[in-house]
MDAnalysis code that builds the backbone (N, CA, C; Angstrom):
import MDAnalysis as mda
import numpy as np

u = mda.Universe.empty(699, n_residues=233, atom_resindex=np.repeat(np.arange(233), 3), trajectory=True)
u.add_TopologyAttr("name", ["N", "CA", "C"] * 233)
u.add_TopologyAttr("resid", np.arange(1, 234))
u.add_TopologyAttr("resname", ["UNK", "UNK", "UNK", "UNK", "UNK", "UNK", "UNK", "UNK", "UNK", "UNK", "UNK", "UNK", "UNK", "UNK", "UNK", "UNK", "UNK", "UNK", "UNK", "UNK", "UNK", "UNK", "UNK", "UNK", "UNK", "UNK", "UNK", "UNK", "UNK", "UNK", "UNK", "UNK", "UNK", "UNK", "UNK", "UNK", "UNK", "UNK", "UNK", "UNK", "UNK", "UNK", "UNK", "UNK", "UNK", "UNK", "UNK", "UNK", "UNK", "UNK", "UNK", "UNK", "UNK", "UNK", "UNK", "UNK", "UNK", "UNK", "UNK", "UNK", "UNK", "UNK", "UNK", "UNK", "UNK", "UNK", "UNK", "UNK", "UNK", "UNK", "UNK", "UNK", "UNK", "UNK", "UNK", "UNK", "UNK", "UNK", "UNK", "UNK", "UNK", "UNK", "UNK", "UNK", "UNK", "UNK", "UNK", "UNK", "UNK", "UNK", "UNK", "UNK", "UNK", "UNK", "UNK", "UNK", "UNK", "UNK", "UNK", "UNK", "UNK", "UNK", "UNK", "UNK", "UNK", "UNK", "UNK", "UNK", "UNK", "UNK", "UNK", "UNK", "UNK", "UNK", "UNK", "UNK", "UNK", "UNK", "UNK", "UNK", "UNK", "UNK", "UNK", "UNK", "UNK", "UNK", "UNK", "UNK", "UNK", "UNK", "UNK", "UNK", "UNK", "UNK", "UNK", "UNK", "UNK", "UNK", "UNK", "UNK", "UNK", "UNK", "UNK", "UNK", "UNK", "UNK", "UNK", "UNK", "UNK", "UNK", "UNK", "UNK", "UNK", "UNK", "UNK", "UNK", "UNK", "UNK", "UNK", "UNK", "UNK", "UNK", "UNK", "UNK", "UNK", "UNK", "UNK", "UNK", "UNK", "UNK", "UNK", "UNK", "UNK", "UNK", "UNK", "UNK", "UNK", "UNK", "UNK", "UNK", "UNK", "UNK", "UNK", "UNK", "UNK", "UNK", "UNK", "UNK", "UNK", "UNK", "UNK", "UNK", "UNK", "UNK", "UNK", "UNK", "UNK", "UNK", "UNK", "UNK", "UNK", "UNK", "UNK", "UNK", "UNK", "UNK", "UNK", "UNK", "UNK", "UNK", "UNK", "UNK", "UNK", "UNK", "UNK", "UNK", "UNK", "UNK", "UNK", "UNK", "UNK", "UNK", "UNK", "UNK", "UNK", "UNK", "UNK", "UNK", "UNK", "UNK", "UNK", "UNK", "UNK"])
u.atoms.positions = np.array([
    [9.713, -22.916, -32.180],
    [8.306, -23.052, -31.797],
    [7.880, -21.848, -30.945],
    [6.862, -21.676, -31.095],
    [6.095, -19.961, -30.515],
    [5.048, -20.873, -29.588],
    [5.142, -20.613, -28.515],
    [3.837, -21.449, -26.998],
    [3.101, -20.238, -26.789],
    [2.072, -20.425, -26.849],
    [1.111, -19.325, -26.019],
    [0.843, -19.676, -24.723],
    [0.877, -18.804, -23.663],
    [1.032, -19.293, -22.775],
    [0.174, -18.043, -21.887],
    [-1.202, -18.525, -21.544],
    [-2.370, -18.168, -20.573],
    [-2.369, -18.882, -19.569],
    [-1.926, -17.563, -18.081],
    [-2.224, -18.303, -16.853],
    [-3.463, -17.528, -16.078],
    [-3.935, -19.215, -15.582],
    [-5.480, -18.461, -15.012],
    [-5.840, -19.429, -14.128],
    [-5.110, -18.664, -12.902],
    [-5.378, -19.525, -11.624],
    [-6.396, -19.410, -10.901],
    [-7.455, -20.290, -10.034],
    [-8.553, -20.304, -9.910],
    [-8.823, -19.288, -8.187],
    [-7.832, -18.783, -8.139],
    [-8.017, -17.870, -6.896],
    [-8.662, -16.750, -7.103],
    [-8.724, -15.656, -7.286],
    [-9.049, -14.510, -7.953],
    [-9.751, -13.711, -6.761],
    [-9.453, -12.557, -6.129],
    [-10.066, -12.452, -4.664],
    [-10.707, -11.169, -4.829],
    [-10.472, -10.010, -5.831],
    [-10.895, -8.839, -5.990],
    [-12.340, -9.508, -6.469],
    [-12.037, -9.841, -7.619],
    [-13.302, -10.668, -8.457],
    [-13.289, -12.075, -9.122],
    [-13.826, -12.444, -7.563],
    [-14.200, -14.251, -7.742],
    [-14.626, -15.034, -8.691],
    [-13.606, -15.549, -9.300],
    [-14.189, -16.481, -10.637],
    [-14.159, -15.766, -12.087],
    [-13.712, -14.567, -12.010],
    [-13.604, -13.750, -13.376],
    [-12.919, -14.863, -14.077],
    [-12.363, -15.160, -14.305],
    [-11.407, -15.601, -15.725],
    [-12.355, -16.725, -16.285],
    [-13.930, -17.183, -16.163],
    [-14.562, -18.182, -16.211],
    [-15.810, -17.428, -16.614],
    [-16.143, -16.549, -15.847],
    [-17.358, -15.701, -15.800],
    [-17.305, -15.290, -17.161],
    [-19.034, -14.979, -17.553],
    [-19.136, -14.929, -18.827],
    [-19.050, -13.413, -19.348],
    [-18.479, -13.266, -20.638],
    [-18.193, -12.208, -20.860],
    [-18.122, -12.381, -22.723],
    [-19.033, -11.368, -23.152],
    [-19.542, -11.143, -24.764],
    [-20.003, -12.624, -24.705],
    [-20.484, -13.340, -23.806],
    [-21.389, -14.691, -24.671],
    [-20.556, -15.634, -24.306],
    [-19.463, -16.180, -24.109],
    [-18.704, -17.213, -23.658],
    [-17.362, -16.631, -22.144],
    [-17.146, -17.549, -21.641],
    [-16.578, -17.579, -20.569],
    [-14.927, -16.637, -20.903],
    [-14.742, -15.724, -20.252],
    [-13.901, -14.467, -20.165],
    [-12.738, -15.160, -20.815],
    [-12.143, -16.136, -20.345],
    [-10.574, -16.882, -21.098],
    [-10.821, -17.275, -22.296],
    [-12.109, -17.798, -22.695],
    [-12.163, -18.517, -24.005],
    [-12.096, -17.509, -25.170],
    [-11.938, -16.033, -24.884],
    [-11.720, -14.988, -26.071],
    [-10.321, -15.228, -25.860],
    [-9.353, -14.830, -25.084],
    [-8.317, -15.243, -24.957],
    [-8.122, -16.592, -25.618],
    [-7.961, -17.588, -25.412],
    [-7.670, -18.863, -26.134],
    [-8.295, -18.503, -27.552],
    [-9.007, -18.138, -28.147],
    [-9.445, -17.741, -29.541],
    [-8.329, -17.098, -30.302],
    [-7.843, -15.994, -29.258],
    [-7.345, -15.114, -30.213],
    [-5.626, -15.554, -30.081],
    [-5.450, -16.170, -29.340],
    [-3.983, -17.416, -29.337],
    [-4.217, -17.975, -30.708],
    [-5.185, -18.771, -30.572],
    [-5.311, -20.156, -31.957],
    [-5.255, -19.117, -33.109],
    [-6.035, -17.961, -33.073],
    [-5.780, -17.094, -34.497],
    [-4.511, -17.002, -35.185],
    [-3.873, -17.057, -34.264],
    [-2.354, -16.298, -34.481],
    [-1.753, -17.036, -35.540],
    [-0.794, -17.021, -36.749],
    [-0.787, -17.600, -37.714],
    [1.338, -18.449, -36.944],
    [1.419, -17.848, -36.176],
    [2.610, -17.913, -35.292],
    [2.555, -19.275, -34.406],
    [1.615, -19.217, -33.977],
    [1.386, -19.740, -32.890],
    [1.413, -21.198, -33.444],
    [1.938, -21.874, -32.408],
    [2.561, -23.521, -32.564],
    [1.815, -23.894, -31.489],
    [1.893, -23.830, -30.222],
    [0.755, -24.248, -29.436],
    [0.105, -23.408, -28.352],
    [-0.829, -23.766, -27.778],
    [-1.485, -22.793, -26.717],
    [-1.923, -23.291, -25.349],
    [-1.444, -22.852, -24.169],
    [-1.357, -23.571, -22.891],
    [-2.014, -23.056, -21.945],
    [-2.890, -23.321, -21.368],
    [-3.217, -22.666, -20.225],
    [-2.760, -22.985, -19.033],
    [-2.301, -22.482, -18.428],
    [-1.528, -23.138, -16.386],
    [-2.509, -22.502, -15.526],
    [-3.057, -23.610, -14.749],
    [-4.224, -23.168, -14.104],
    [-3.803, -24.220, -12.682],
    [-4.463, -24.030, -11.638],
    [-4.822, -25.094, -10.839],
    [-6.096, -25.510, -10.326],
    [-7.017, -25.174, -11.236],
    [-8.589, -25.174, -11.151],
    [-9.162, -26.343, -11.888],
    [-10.003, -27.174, -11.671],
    [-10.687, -28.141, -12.668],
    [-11.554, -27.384, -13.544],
    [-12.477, -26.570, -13.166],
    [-13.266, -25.608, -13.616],
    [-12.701, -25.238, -14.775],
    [-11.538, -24.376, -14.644],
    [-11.090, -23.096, -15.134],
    [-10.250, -24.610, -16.427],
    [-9.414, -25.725, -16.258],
    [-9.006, -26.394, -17.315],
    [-10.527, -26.877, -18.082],
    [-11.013, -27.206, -17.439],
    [-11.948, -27.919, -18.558],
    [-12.731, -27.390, -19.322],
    [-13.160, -26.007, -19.374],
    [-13.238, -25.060, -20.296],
    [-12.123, -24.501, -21.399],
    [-10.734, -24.367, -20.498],
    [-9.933, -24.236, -21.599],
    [-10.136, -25.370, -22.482],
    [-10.312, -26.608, -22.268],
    [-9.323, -27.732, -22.867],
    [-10.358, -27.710, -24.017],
    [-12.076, -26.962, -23.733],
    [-13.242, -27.497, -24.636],
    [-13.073, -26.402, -25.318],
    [-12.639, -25.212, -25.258],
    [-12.116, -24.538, -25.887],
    [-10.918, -24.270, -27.441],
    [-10.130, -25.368, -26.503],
    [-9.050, -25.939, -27.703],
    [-7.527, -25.841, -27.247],
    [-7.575, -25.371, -26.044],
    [-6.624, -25.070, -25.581],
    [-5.683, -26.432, -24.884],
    [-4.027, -26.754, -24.695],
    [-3.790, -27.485, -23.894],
    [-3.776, -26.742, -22.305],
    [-3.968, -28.023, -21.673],
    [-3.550, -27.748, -19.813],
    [-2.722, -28.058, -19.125],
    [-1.191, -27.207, -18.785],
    [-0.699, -27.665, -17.757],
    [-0.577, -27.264, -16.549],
    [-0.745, -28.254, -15.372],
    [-1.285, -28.029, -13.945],
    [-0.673, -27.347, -13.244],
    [-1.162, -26.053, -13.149],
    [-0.298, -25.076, -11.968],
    [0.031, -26.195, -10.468],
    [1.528, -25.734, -9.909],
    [1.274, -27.113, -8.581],
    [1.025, -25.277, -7.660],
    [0.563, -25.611, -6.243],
    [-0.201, -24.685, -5.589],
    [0.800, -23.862, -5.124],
    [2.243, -23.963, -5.263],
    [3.069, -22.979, -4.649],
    [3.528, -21.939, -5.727],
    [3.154, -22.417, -6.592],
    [3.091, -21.573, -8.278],
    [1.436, -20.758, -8.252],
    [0.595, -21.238, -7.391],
    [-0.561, -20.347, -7.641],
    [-1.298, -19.590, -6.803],
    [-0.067, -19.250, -5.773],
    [-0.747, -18.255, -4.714],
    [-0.833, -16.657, -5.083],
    [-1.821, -15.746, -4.496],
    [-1.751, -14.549, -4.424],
    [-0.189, -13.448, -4.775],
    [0.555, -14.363, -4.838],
    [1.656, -13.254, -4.785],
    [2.707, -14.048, -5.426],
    [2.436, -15.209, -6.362],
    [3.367, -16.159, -7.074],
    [3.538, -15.512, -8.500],
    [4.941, -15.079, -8.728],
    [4.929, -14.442, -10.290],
    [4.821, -14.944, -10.997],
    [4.401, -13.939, -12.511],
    [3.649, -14.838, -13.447],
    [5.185, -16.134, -14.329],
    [6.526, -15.239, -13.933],
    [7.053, -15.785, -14.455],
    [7.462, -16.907, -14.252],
    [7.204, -17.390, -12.970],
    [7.386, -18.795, -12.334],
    [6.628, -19.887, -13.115],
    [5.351, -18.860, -13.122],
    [4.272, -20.208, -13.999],
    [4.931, -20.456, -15.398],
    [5.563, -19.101, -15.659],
    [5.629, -19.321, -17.077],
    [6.936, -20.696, -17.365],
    [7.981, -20.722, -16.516],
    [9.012, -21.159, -16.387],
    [8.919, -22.812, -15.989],
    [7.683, -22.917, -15.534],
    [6.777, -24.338, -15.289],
    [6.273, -24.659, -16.328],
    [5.968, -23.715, -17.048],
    [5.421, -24.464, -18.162],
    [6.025, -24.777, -18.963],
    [7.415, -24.227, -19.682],
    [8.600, -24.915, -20.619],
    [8.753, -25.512, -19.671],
    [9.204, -25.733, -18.704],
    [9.860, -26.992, -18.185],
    [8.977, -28.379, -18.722],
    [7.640, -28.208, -18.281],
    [6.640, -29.267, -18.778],
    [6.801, -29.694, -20.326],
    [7.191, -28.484, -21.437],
    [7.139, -28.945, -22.242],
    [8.802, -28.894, -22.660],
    [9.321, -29.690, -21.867],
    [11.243, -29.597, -21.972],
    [11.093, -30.571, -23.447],
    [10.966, -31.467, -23.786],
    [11.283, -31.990, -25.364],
    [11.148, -30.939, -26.559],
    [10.256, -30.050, -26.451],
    [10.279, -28.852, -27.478],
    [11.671, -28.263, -27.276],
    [11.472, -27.223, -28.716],
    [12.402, -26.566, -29.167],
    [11.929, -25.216, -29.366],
    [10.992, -24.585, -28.026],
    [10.491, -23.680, -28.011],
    [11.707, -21.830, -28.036],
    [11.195, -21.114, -29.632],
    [11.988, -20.057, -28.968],
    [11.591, -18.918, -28.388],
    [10.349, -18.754, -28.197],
    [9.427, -17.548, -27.339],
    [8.108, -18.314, -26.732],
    [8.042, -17.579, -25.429],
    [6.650, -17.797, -24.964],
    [5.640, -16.219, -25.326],
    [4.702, -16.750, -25.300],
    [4.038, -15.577, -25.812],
    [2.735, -14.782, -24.338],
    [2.736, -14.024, -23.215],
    [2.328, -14.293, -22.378],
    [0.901, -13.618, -22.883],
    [-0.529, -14.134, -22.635],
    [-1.809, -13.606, -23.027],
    [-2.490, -13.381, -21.466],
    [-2.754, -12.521, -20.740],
    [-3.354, -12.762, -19.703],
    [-4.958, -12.434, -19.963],
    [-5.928, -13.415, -19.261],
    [-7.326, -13.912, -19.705],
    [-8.172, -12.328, -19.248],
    [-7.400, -11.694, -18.139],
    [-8.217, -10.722, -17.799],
    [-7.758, -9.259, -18.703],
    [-7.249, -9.792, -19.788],
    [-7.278, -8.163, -20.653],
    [-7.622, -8.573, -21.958],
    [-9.035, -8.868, -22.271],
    [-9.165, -9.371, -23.281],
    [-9.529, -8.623, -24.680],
    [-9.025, -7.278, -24.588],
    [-9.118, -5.916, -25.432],
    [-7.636, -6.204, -26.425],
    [-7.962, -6.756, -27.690],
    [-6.580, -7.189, -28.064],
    [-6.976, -7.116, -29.739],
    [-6.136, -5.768, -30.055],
    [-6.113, -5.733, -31.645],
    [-6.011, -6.969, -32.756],
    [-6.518, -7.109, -34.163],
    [-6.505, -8.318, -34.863],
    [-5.131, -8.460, -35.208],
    [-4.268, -9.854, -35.069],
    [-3.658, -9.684, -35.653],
    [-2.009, -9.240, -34.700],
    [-2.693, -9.162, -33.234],
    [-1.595, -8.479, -32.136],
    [-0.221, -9.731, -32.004],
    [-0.851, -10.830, -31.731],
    [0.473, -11.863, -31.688],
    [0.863, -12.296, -32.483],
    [0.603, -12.092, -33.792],
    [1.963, -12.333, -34.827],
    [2.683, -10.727, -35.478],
    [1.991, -9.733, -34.958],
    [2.842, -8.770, -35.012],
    [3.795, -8.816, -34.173],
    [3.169, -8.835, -32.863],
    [4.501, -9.053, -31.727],
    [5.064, -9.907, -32.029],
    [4.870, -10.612, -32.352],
    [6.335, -12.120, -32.550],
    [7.319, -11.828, -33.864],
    [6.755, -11.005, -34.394],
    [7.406, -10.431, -36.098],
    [8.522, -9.389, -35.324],
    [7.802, -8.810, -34.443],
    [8.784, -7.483, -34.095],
    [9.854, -8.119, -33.100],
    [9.768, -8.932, -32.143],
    [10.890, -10.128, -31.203],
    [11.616, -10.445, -32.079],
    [11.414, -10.960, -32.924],
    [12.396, -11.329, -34.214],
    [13.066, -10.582, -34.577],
    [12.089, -9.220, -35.235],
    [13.215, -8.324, -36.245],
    [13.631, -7.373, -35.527],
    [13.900, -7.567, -34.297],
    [14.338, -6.717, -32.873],
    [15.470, -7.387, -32.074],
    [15.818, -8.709, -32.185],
    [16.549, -9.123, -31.382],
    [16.352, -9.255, -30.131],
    [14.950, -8.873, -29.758],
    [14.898, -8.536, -28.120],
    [15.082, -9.638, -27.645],
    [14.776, -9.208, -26.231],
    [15.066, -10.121, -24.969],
    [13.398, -10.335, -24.893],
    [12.674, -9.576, -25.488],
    [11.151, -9.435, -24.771],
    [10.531, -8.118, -25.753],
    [8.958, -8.301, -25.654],
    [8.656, -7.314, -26.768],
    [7.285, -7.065, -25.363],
    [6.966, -6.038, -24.715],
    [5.980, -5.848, -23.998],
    [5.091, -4.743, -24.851],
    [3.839, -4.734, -24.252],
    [2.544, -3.835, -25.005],
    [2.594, -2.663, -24.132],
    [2.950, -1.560, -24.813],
    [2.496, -0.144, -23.691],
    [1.540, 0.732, -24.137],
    [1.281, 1.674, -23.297],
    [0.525, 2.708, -23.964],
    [1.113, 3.852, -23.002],
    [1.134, 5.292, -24.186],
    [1.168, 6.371, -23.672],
    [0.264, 6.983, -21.953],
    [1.303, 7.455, -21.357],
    [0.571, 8.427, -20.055],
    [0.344, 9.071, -20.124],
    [-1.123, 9.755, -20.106],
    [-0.970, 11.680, -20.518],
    [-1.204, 11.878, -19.068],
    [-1.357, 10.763, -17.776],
    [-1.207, 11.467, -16.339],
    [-0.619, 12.438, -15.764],
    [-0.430, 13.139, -14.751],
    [0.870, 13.638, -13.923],
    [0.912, 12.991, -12.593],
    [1.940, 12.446, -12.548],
    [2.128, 11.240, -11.764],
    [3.118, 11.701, -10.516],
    [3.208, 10.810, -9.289],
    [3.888, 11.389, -8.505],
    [3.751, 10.443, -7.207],
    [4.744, 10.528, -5.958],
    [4.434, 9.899, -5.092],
    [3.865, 10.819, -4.087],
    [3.378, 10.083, -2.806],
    [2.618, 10.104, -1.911],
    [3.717, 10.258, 0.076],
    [4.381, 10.957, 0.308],
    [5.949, 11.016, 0.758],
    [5.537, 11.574, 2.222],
    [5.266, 10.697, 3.365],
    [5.451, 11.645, 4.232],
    [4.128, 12.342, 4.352],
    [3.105, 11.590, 4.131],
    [1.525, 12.507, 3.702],
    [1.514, 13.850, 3.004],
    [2.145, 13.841, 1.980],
    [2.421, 14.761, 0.932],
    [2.411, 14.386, -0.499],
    [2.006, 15.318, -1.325],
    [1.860, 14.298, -2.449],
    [3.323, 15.423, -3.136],
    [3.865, 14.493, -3.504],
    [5.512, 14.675, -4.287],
    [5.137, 14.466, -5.795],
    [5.142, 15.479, -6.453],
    [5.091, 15.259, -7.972],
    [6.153, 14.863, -8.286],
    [6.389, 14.278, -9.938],
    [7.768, 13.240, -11.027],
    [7.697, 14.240, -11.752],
    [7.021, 15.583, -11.995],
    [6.899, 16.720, -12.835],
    [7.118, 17.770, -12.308],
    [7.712, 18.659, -13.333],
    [7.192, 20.057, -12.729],
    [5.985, 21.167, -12.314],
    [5.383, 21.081, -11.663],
    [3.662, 21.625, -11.172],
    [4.150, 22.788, -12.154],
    [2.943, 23.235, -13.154],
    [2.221, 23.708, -13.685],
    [2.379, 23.817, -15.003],
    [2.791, 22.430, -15.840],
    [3.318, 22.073, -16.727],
    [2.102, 21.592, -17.661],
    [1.765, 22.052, -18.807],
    [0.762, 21.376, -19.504],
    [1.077, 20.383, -19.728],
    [-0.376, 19.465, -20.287],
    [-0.494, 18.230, -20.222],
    [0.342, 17.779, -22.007],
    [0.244, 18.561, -22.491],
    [1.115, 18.575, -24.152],
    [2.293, 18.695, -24.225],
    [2.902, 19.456, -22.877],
    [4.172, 19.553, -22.707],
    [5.047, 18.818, -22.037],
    [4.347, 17.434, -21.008],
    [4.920, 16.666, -20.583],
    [5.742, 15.946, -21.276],
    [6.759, 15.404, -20.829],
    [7.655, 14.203, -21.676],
    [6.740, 12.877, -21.817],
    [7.105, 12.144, -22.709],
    [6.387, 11.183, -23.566],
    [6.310, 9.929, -22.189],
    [5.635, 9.317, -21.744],
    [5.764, 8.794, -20.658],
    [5.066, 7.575, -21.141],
    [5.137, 6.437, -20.733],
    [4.831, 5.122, -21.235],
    [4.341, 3.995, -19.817],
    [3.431, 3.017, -20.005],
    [3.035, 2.169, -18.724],
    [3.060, 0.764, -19.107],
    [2.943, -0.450, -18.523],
    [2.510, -1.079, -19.298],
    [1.253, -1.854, -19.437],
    [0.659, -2.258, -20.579],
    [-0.818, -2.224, -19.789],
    [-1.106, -4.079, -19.965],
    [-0.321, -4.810, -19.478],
    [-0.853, -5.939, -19.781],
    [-1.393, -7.089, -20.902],
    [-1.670, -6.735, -22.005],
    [-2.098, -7.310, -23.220],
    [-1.258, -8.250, -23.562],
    [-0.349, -8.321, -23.589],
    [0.887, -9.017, -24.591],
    [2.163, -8.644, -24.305],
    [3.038, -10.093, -23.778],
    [4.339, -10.458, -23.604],
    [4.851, -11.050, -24.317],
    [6.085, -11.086, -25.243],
    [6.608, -11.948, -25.967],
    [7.845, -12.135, -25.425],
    [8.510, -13.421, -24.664],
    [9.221, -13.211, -24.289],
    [10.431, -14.978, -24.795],
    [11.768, -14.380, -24.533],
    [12.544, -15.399, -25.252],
    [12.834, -16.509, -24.245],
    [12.465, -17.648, -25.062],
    [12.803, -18.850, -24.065],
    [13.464, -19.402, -23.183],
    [14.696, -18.959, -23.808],
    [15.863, -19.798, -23.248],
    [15.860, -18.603, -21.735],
    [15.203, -17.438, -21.650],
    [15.655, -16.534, -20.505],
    [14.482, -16.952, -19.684],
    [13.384, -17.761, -19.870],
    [12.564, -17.623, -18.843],
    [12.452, -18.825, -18.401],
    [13.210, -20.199, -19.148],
    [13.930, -21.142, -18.428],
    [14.979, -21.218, -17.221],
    [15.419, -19.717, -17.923],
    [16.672, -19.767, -16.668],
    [16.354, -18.877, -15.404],
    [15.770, -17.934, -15.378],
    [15.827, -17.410, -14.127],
    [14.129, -16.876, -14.190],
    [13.322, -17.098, -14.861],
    [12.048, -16.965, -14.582],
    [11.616, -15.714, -15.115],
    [12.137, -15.474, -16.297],
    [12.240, -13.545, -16.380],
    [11.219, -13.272, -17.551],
    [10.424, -12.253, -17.618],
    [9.922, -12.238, -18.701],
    [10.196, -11.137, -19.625],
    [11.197, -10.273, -19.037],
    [11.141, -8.991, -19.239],
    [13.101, -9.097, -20.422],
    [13.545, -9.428, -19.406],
    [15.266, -9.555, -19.554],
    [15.600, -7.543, -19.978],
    [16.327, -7.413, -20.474],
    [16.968, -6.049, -20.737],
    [16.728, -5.743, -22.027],
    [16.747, -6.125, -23.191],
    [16.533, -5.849, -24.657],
    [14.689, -5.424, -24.377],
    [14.019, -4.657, -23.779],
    [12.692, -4.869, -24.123],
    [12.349, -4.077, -25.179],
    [11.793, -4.261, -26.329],
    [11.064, -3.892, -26.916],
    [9.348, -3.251, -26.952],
    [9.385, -2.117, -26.876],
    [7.988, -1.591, -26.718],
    [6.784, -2.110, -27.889],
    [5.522, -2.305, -27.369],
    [4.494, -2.913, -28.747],
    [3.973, -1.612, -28.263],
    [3.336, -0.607, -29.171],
    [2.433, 0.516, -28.529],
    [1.311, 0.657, -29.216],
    [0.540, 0.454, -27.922],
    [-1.268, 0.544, -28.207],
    [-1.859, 1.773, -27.846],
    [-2.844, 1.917, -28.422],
    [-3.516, 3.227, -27.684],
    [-4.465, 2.876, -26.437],
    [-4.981, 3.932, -25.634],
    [-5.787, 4.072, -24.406],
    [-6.483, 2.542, -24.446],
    [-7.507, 2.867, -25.850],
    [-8.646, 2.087, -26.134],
    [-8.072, 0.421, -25.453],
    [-7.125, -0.368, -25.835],
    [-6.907, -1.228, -24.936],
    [-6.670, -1.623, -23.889],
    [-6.215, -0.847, -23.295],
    [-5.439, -0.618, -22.324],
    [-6.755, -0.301, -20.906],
    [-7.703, -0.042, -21.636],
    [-9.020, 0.036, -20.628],
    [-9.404, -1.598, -20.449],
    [-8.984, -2.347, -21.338],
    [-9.476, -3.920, -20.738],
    [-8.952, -4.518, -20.122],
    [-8.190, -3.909, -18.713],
    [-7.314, -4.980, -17.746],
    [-8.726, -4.745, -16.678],
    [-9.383, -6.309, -15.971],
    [-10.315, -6.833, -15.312],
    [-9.262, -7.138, -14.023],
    [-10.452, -6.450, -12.954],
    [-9.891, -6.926, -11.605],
    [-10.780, -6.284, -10.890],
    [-11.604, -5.902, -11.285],
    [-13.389, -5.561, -10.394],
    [-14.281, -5.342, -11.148],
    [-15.063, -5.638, -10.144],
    [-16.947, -5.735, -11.149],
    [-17.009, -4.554, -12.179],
    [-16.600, -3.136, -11.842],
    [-16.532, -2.409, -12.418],
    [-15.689, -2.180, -14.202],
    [-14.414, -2.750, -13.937],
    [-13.621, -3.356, -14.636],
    [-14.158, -4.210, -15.913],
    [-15.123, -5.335, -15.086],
    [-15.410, -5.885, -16.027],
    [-16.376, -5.844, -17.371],
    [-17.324, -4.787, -16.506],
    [-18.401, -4.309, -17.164],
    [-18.066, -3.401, -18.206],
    [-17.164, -2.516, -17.936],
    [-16.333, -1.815, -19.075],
    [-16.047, -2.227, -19.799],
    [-15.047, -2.970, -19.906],
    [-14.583, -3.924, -20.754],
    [-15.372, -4.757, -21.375],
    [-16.324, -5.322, -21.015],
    [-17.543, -5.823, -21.787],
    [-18.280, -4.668, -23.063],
    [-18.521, -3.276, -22.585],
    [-19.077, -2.809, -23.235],
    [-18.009, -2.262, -24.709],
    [-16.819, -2.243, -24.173],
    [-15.753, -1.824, -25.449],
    [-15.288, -3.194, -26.091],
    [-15.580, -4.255, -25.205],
    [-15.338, -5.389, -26.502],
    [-16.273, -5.415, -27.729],
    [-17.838, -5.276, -26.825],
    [-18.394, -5.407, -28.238],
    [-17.961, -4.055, -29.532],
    [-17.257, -3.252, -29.083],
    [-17.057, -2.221, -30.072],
    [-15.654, -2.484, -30.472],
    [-14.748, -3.574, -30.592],
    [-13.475, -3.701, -30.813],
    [-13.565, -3.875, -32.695],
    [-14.338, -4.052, -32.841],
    [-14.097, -4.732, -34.031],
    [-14.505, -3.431, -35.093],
    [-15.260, -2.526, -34.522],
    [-15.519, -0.875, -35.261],
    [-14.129, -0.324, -34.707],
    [-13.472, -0.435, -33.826],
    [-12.788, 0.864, -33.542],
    [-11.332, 0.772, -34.540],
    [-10.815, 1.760, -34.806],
    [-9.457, 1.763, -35.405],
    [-8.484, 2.328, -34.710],
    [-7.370, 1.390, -34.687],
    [-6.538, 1.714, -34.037],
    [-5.928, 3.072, -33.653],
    [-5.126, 3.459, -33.311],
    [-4.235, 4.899, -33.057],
    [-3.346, 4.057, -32.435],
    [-2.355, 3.690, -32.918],
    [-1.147, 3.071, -32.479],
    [-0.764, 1.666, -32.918],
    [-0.820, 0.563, -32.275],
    [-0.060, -0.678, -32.498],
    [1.253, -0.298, -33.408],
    [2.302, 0.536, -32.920],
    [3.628, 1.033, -33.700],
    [4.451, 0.083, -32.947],
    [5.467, 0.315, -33.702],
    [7.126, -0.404, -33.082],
    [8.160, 0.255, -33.699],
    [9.058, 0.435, -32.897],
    [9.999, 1.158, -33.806],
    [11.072, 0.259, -35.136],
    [10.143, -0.380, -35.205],
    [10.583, -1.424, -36.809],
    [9.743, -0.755, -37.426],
    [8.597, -0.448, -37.168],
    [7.584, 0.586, -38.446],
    [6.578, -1.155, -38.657],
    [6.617, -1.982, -37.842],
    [5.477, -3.433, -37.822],
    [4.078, -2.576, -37.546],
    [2.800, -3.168, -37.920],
    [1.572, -2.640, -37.544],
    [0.706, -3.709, -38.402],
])
C-alpha cells in the first residue's frame, strides 16, 4: 500500500494560516490533496493536522484525517515524527512507502507521484527525494567573513554540479519511518526538477504570491528535468 501523507499543522508563524488561505481559487492544501488522489499509486491520502479548520477542509476535500497530538505539532517537531504517527495510526495496513506532499509547495509536475513511486521501486531505495540543480556560489559566513565552498573566480558553467533539496516530494520506505522516524535513510534516490518548481516552497506573503502567479502557468510550462537515473520521466 502507497499512503500519502500531507502534514499541515495549524501553527504557521512566518505566514498565518497559509496552508488554508486561498490560493488559484480553493484553499492552498486542497491542490495538494488533488494531486495525491490523482496519483494512479496512491492507496490512500492523509492529512496530520491539529487544527479543526485545517481537517475539515481536508476531509471535504477527500482527504482522510489523522490528529496531530500537540507535542508532534510544535515549531520545531520533525516532519518525520508526524510521519511515524501516522503509520502507527494506520498499524493494521500493510503499508510499503509513505509518500511525503508538503501543502506549502504546491508547484508539482503531472504525473510526479507515481513517477516517484515507480523510481523507489526500480531503485531499491531507502527514499526517493525531489532536487534541483544550484547554479549559486555558496559559502559560509565564519567569524564575520564570508568563507566561500568554491574557488573565487570560478565561472558559473564551471562549477561542479551541485544539487538542494527543494521540498516537493518524499517517497519514503515504511518499515524505516516506523522505526526511527527517518525519511531520508541512506539509499536516497534523487527525483530532479528544474528551477521552475522549486520556486513554489511558501513561507511568506511574498512566497506566496509567486507561487500563485507560476501555478496558474504550470500547466503551459514544460518541463527541463523530472530525470532519475533509471531514465523514469
Amino acid at each position: 500500500m502507497i499512503v500519502g501523507f500531507i502534514p499541515a499543522r495549524g501553527g504557521s508563524k512566518r505566514l498565518p494560516r497559509k496552508n488554508i488561505r486561498t490560493f488559484a481559487g480553493k484553499p492552498l492544501i486542497a491542490h495538494t490533496i488533488a494531486q495525491a488522489l490523482a496519483a494512479r499509486c496512491m492507496d490512500r491520502c492523509v492529512v496530520s493536522t491539529d487544527d479543526d479548520e485545517i481537517a475539515g477542509i481536508a476531509a471535504r476535500h477527500g482527504a482522510e484525517v489523522v490528529w496531530r497530538p500537540a507535542e508532534l505539532a510544535t515549531d520545531v517537531s520533525p516532519t518525520g515524527a508526524a510521519a511515524q504517527h501516522v503509520l502507527a495510526e494506520l498499524a493494521g495496513d500493510d503499508v510499503e512507502a509513505i509518500v511525503t506532499l508538503q501543502p506549502n509547495c504546491p508547484l508539482r509536475p503531472a504525473g510526479i507521484v507515481d513517477t516517484a513511486v515507480a523510481l523507489f521501486r526500480a531503485d531499491a531505495a531507502d527514499s526517493v527525494v525531489s532536487v534541483t540543480r544550484s547554479a549559486e556560489k555558496g559559502g559560509l559566513l565564519v567569524e564575520g567573513r564570508f568563507t566561500p565552498d568554491y574557488r573565487p573566480g570560478t565561472r558559473s558553467q564551471d562549477m561542479p554540479e551541485r544539487y538542494y533539496e527543494n521540498g516537493v516530494i518524499y517517497v519514503s520506505r515504511a518499515s524505516m519511518v516506523r522505526e526511527r522516524a527517518d525519511l531520508f535513510g541512506v539509499r536516497i534516490t534523487p527525483l530532479v526538477l528544474d528551477s521552475f518548481y522549486a520556486r513554489g516552497d511558501i513561507d511568506t506573503a511574498l512566497d506566496f504570491a509567486v507561487a500563485e502567479f507560476l501555478f496558474d502557468r504550470c500547466k503551459d510550462h514544460v518541463p527541463q528535468g523530472l530525470e532519475s537515473p533509471g531514465g523514469l520521466a
